[in-house]
Backbone as a printed PyTorch tensor [residue, N CA C, xyz], in Angstrom:
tensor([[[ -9.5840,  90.4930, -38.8060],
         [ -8.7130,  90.3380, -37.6480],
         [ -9.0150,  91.4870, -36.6750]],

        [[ -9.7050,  91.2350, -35.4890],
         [-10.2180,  92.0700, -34.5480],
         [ -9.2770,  92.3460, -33.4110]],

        [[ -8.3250,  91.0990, -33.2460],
         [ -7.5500,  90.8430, -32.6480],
         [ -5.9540,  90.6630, -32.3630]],

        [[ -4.8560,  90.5130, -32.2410],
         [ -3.9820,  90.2050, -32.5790],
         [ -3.2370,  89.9370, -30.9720]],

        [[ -2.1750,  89.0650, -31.5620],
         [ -0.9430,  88.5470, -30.4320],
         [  0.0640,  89.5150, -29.9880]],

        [[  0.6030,  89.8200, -29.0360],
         [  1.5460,  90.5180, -29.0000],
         [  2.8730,  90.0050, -27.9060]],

        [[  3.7620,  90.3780, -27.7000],
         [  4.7880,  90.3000, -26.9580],
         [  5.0870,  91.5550, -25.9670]],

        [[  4.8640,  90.8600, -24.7710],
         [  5.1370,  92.3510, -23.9340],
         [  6.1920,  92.2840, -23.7000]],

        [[  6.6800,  93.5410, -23.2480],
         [  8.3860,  94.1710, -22.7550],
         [  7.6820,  94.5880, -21.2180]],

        [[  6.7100,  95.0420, -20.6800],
         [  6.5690,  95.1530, -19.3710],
         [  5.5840,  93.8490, -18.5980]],

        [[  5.2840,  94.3340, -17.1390],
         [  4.2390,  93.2520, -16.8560],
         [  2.7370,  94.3960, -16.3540]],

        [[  1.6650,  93.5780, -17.1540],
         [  0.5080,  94.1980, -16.6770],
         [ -0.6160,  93.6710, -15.5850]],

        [[ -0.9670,  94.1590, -14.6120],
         [ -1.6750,  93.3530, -13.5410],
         [ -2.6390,  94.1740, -13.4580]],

        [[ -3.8400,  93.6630, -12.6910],
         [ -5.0140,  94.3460, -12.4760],
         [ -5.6810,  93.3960, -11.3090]],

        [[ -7.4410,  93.5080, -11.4820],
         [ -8.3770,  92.4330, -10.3320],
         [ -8.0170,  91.8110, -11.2940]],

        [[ -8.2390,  91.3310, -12.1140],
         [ -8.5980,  89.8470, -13.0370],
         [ -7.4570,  89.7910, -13.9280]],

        [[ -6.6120,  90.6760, -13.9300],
         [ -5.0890,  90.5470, -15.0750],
         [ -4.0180,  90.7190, -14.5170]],

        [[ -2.8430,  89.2530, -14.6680],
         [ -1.6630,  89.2840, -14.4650],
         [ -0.7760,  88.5250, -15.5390]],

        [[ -0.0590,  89.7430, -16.1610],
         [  0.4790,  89.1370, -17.0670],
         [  1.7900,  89.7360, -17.0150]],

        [[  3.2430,  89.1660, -17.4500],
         [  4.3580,  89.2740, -17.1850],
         [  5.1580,  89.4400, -17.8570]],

        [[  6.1830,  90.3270, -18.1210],
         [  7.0780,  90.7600, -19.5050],
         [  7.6840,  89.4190, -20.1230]],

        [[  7.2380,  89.5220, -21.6160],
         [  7.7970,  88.5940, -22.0470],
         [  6.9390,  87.3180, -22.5060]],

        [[  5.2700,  87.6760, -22.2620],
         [  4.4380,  86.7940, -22.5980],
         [  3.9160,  87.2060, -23.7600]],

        [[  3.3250,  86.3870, -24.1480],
         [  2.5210,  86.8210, -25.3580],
         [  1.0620,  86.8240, -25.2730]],

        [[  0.4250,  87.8840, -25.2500],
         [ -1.0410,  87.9920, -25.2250],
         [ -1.4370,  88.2370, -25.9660]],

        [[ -3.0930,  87.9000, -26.2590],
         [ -4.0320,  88.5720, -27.0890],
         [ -4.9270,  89.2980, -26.8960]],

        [[ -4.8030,  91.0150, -27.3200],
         [ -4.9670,  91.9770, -27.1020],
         [ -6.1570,  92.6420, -28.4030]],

        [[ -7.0210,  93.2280, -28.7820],
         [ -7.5930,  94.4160, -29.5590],
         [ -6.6040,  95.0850, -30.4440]],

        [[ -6.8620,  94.9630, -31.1950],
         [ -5.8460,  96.1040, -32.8260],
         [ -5.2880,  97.6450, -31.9540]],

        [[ -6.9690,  97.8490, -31.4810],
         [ -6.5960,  99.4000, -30.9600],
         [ -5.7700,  99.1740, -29.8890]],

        [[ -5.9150,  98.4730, -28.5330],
         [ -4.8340,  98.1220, -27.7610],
         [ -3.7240,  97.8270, -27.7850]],

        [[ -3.1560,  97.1190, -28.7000],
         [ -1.9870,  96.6730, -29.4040],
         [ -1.7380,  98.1060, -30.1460]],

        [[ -2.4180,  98.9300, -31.1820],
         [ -1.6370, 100.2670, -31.4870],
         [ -1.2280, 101.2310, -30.0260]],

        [[ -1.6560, 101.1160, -29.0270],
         [ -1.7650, 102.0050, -27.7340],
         [ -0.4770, 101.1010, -26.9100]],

        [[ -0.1830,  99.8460, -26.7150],
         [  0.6320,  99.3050, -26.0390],
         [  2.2550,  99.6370, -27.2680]],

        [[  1.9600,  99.8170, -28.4450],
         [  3.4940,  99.8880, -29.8040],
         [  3.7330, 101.1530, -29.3650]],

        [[  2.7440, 102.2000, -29.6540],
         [  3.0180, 103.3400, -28.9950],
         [  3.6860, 103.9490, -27.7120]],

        [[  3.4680, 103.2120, -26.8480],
         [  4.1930, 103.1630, -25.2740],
         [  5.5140, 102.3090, -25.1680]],

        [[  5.7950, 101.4910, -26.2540],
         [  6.8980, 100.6730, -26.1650],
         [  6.5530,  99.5760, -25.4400]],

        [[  5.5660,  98.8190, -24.7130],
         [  4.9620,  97.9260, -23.9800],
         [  4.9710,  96.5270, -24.7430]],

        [[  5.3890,  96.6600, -25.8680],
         [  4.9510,  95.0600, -26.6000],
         [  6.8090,  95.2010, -27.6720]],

        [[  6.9720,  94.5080, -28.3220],
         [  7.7550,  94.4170, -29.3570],
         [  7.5420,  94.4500, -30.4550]],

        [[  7.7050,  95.1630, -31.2170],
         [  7.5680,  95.7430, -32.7780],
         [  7.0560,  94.1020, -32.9160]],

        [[  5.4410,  94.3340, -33.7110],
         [  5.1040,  93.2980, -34.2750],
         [  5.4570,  92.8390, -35.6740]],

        [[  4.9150,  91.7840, -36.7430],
         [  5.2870,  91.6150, -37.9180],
         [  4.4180,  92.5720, -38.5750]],

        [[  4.7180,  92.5230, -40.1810],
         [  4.1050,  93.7060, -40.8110],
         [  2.5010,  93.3940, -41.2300]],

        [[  2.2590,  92.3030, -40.9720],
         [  0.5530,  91.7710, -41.1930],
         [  0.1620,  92.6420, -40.2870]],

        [[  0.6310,  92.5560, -38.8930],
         [ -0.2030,  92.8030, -37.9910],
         [ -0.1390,  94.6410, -37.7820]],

        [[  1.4360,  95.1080, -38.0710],
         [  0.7380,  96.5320, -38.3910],
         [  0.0400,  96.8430, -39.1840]],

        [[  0.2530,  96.5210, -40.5130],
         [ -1.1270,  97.3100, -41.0760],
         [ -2.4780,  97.2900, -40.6740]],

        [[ -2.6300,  95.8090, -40.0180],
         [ -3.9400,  94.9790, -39.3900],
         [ -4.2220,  96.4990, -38.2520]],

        [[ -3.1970,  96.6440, -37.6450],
         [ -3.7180,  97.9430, -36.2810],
         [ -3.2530,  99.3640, -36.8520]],

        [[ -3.1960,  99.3710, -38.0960],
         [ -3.0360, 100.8800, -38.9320],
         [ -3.9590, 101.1160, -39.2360]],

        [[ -4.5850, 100.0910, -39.8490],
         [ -6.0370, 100.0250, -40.5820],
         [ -7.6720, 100.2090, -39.6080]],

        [[ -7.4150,  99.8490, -38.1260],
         [ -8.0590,  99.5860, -37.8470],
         [ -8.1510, 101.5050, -36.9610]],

        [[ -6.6620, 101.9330, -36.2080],
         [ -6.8070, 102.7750, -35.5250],
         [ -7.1530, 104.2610, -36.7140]],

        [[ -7.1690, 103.8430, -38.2020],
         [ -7.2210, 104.8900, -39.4590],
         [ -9.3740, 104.9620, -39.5780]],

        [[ -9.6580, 103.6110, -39.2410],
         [-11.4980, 103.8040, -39.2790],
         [-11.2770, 104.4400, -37.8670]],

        [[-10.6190, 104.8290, -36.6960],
         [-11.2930, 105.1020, -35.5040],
         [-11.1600, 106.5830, -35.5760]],

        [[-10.6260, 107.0280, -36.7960],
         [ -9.5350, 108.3960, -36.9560],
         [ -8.9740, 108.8270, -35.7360]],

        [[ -7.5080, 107.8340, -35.6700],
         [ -7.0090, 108.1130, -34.7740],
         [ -5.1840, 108.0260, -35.6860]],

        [[ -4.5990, 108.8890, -34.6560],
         [ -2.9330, 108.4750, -35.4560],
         [ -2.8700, 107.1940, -35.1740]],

        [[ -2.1890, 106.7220, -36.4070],
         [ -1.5620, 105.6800, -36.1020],
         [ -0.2650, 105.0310, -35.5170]],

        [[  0.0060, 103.9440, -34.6050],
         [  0.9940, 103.8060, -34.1460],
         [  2.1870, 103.7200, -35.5130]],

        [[  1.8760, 102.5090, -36.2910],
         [  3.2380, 103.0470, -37.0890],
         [  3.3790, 104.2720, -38.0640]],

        [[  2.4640, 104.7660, -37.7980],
         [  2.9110, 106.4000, -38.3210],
         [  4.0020, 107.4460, -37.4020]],

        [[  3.2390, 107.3260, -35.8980],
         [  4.0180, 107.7110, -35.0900],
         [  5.6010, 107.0290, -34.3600]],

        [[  5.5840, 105.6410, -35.1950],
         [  7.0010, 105.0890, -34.9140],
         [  6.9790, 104.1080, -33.9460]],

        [[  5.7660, 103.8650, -33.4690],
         [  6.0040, 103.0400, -32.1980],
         [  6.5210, 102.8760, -31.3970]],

        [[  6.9040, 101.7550, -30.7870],
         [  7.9990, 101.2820, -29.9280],
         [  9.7600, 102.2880, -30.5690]],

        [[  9.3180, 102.6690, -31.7170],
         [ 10.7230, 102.9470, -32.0210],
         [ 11.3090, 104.6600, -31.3470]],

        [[  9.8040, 104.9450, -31.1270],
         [  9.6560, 106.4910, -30.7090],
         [  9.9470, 106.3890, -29.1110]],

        [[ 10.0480, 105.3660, -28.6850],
         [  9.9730, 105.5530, -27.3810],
         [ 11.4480, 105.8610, -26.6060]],

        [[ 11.9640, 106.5380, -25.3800],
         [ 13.0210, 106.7370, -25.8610],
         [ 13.7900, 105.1500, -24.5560]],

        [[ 14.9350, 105.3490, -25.0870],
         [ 15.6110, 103.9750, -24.3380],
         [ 16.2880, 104.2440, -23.5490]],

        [[ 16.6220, 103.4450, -22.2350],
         [ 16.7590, 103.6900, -20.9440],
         [ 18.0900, 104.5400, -20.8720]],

        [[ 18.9120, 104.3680, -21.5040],
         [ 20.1010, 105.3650, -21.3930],
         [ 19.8520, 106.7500, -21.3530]],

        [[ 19.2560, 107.3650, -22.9870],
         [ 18.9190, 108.2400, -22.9780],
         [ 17.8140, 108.8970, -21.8540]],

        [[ 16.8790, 107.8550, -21.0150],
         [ 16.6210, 108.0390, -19.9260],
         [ 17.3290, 108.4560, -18.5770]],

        [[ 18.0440, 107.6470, -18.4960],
         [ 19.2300, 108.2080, -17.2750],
         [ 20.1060, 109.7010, -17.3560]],

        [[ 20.2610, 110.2230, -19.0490],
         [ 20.6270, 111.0280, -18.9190],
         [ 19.4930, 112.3460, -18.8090]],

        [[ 18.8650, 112.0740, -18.4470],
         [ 17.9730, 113.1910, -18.2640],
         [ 17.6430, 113.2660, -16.7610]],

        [[ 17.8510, 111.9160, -15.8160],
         [ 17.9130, 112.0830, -14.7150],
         [ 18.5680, 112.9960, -13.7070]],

        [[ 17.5980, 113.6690, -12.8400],
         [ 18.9960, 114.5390, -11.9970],
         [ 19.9650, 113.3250, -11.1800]],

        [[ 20.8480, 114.4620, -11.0890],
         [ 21.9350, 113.3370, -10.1050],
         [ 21.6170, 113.1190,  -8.0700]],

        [[ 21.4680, 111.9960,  -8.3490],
         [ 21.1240, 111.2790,  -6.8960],
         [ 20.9170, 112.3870,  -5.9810]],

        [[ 22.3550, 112.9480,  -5.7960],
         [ 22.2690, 113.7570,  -4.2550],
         [ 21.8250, 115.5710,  -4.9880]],

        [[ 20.8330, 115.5910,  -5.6460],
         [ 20.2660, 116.7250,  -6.3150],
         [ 18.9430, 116.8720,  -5.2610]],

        [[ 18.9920, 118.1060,  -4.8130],
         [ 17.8370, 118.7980,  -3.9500],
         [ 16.5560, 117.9680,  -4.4940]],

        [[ 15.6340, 117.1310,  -3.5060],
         [ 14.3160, 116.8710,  -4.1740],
         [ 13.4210, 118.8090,  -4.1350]],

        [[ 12.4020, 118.8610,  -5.1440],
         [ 11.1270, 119.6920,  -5.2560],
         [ 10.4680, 120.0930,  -3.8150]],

        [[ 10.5740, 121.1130,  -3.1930],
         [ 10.1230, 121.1700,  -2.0020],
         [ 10.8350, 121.4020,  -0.9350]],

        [[ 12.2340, 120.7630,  -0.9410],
         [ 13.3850, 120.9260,   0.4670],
         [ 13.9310, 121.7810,   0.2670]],

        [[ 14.0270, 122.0610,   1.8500],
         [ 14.7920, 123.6540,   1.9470],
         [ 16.0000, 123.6810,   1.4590]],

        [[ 16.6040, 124.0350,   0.2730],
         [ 17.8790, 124.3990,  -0.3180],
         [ 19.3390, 124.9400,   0.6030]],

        [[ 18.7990, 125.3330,   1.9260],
         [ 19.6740, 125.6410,   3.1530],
         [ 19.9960, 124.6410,   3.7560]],

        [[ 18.4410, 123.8300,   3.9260],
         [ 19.0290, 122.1190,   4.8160],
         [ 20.1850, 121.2150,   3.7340]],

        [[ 19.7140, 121.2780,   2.7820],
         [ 20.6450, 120.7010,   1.6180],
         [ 21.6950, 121.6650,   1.5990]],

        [[ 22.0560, 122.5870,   1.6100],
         [ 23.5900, 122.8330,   1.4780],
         [ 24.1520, 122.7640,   2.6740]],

        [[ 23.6770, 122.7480,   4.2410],
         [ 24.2140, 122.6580,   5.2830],
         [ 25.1710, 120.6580,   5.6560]],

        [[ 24.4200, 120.0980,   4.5970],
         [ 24.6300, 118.9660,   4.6990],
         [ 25.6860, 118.9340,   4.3120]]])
């Protein structure tokens, strides 16, 4: 198995690729460990991890379900709280124009 199916959670486009969250493509073992890793696909079945454990372990590379995959990634909440708050000075503006406001 050189190959495997996956389920995306985002959409990927390119010149010649448009594909849309929620499809299912067929992707490379190593691609599919690189998309689990980013959270980009949905935890596959367990054939197919070992299938891209096995494959990213001959490339000696970590493996995605070693590193947790999709599970490592963190989720949008815990995202927001790391966000500054809206009316927070952007990087660069004068801190005077912003407090005069």
């Amino acid at each position: 198995m050189d190959t495997c199916k996956v389920k995306l959670t985002v959409a990927r486009s390119g010149p010649k690729l448009n594909q849309q969250r929620g499809d299912e493509v067929e992707v490379g073992l190593l691609e599919a460990g690189r998309l689990l890793r980013n959270g980009a696909i949905e935890r596959p079945a367990a054939k197919v991890l070992k299938a891209i454990a096995d494959a990213e372990a001959a490339e000696g590379r970590e493996t995605a379900v070693a590193s947790g995959g999709a599970a490592a990634a963190p989720d949008a909440a815990a995202a927001d709280e790391d966000a500054p708050a809206p009316d927070a000075a952007v990087a660069g503006e004068d801190a005077s124009a912003a407090a005069a406001e």
